[in-house]
C-alpha positions in Angstrom: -81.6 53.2 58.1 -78.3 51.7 58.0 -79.5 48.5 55.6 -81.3 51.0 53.5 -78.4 53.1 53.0 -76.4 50.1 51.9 -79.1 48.6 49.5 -79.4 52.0 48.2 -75.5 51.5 47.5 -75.8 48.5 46.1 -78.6 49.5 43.7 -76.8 52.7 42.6 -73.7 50.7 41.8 -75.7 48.2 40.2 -77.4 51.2 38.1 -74.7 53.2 37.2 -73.2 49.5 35.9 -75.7 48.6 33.6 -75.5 52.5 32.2 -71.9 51.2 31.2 -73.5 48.3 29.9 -75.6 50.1 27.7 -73.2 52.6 26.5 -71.7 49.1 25.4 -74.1 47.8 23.6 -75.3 51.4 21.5 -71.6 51.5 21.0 -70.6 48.0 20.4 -74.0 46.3 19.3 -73.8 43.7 21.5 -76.4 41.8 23.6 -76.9 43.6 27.0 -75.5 40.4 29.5 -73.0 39.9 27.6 -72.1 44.1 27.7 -72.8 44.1 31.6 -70.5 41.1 32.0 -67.6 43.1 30.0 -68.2 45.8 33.1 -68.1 43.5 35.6 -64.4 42.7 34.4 -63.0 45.4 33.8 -61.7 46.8 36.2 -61.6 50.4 36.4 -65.6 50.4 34.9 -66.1 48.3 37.6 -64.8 50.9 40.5 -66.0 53.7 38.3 -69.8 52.0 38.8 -69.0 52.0 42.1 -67.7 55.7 42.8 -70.8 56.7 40.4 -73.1 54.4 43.0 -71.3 55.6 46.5 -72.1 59.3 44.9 -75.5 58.9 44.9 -76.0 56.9 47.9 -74.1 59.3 49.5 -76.1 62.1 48.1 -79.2 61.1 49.2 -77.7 60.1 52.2 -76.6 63.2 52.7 -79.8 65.4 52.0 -82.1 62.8 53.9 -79.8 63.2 57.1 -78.3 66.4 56.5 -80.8 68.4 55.0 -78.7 71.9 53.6 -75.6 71.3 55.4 -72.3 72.0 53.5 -71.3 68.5 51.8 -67.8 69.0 52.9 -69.2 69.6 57.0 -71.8 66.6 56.4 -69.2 63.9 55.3 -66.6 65.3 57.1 -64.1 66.2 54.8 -61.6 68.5 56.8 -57.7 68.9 56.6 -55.8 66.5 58.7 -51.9 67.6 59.6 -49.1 65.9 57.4 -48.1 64.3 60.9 -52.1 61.9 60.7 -51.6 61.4 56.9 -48.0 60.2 57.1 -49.4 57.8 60.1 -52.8 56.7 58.4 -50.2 55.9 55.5 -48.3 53.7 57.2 -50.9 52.3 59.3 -52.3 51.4 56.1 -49.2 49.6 54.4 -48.4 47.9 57.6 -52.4 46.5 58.3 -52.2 45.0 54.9 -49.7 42.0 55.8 -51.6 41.4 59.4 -54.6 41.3 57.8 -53.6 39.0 54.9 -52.3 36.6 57.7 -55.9 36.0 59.2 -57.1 35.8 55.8 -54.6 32.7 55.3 -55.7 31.0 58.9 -59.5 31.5 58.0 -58.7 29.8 55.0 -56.3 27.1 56.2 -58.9 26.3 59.2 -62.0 26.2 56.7 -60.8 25.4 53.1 -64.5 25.7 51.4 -63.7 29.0 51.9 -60.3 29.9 50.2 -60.3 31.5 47.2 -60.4 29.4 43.8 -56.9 29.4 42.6 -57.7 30.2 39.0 -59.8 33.5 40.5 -57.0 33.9 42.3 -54.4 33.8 39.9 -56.8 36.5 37.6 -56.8 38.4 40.5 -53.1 38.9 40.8 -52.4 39.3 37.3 -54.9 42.4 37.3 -52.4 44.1 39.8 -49.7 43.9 37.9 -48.4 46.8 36.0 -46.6 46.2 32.7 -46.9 49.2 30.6 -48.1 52.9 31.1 -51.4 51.9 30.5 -51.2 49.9 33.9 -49.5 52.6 35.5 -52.0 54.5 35.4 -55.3 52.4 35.7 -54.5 49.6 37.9 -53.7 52.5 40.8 -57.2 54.2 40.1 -59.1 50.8 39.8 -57.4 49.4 42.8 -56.3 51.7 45.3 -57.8 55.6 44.9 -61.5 54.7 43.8 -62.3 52.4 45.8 -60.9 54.3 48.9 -62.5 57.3 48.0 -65.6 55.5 47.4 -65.7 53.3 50.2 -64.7 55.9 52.7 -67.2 58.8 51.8 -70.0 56.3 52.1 -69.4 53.9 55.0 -66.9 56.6 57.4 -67.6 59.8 55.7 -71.8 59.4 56.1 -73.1 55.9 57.5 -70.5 55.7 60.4 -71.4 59.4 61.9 -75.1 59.1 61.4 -75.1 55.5 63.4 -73.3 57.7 66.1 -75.1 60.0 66.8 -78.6 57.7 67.4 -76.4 54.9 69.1 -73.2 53.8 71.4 -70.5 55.0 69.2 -68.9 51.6 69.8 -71.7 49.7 68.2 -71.8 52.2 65.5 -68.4 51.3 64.3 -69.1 47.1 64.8 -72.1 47.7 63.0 -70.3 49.9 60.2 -67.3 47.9 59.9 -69.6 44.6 59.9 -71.5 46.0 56.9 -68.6 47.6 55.2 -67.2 43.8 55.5 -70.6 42.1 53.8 -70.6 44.3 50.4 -67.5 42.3 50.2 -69.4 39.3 49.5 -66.8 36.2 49.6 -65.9 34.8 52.9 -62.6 35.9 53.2 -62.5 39.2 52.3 -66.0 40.3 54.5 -63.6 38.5 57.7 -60.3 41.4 56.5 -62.4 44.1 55.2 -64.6 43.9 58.9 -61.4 44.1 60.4 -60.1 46.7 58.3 -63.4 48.4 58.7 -63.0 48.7 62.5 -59.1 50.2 62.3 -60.7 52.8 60.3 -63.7 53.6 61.7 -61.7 54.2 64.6 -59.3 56.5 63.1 -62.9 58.2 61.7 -63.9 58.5 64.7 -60.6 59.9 66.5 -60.0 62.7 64.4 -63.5 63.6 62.9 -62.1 63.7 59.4 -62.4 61.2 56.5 -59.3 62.4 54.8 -57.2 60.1 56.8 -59.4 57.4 56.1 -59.4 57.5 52.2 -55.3 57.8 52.7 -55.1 54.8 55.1 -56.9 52.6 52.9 -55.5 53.5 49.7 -52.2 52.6 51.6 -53.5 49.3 52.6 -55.0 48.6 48.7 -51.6 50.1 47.3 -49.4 47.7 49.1 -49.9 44.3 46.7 -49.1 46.6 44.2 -45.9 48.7 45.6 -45.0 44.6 46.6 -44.7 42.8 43.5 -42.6 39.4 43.7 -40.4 40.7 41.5 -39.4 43.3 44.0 -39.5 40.9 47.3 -41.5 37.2 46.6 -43.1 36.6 49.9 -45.2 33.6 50.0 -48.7 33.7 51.2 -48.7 37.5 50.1 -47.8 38.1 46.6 -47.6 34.7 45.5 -50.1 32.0 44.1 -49.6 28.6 44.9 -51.5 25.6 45.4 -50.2 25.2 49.1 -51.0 27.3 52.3 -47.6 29.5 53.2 -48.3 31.9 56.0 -46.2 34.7 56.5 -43.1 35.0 58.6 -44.2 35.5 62.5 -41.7 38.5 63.1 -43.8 40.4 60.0 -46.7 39.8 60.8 -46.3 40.8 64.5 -43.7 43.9 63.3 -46.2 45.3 61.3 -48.8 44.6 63.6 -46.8 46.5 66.2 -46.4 49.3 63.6 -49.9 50.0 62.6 -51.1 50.0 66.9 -48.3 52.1 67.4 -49.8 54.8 64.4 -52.6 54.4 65.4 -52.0 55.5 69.1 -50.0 58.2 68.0 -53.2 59.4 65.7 -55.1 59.2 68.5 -52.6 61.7 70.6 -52.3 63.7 67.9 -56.1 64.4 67.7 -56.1 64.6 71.8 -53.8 67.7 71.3 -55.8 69.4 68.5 -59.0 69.5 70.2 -57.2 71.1 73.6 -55.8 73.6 71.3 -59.2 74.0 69.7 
């Protein structure tokens, strides 16, 4: 049920993206491929196609497993205190420069799989925000979409569901693993599994995917809040041609910093359910 769910996002995505496409070409004239391809690099069409995809996947989802429960009660949208958010927050930011850090090793240990620099290098200038254009999109087509997207499908429905047939446990390997492949390249299905498994748990701890949608924007929002204009840091928010990996002391600071949110989360929720 799991692998369906996920082709079912893939296909919705892929759908609602070739809708785009041919909005382009009754608006434009163009050839369909070449239409598609202009959605494919854009890139708030491109998380919009994926929000649009998520919803539906996440519809059916919902009514297959759900059947006439309250959407909010199925995907488990429900308050968290401003004690979880301002952790899952922080959690988030700090995860982002661990996490980059085994990215760089992965690619220093196997080269065929580091990014190609000129990829690369697009995707840092796509990040960068250099008029008010920028400030707007490049935070919906980078950080909130995607989150939101992401989260309502793979912690807000597929996580849960796998739960409750199966060890909770394997359910979140399993739902971090797959939240890892839609990544496709190499690198980023190894830091998105790994992300995938911080939030899972989190999902898991305090039965809401609010904190999950804030943790991860946090964690997509930090290239953007660190620009090297603000603090260069090599191997982060820099493209060169040689390896850097970031300083030891950050990467085991803010290491430190997302365990210790996390365990306070995880107190947090403890308490909530005794006083429930």
């Amino acid at each position: 049920m799991a692998l369906v769910l996920v082709a079912a996002l893939a296909a919705a995505t892929l759908a609602v993206a070739a809708v785009a496409a041919l909005i382009g070409v009754a608006a434009r004239g163009t050839a369909f491929g070449e239409a598609f391809a202009a959605v494919r690099a854009d890139p708030l069409l491109t998380s919009l196609a994926q929000l649009g995809g998520a919803g539906i996947a996440v519809g059916i989802g919902v009514m297959v497993a759900h059947g006439d429960a309250p959407l909010r009660e199925a995907l488990g949208v429900r308050p968290v205190s401003s004690a979880v958010a301002v952790l899952a927050l922080t959690a988030g930011l700090a995860l982002a420069f661990p996490l980059r850090e085994i990215a760089i090793l992965v690619a220093d240990l196997v080269p065929s799989v580091a990014p190609d620099p000129s990829e690369a290098m697009a995707a840092a200038r796509s990040l960068r925000i250099e008029s008010v254009l920028d400030a707007v999109v490049v935070p919906l087509a980078f950080v909130a979409v995607p989150a939101l997207a992401e989260e309502l499908f793979f912690r807000g429905l597929l996580l849960p569901g796998l739960a409750r047939r199966i060890d909770p446990r394997i359910a979140l390997a399993l739902s971090a693993l797959l939240f890892g492949v839609i990544h496709v390249s190499p690198l980023a299905i190894v830091y998105a599994t790994l992300a995938g498994l911080a939030l899972g748990w989190v999902r898991l701890r305090t039965g809401s995917v609010v904190a999950c949608v804030a943790m991860h924007g946090a964690f997509n929002a930090m290239p953007i809040l660190l620009p090297p204009e603000l603090l260069r840091l090599r191997g982060f928010n820099t493209i060169e041609a040689d390896v850097y990996h970031l300083p030891l002391a950050l990467v085991l600071g803010s290491a430190f910093v997302t365990f210790a949110c996390l365990a306070v989360i995880a107190r947090l929720a403890e308490d909530e359910d005794e006083d429930e």
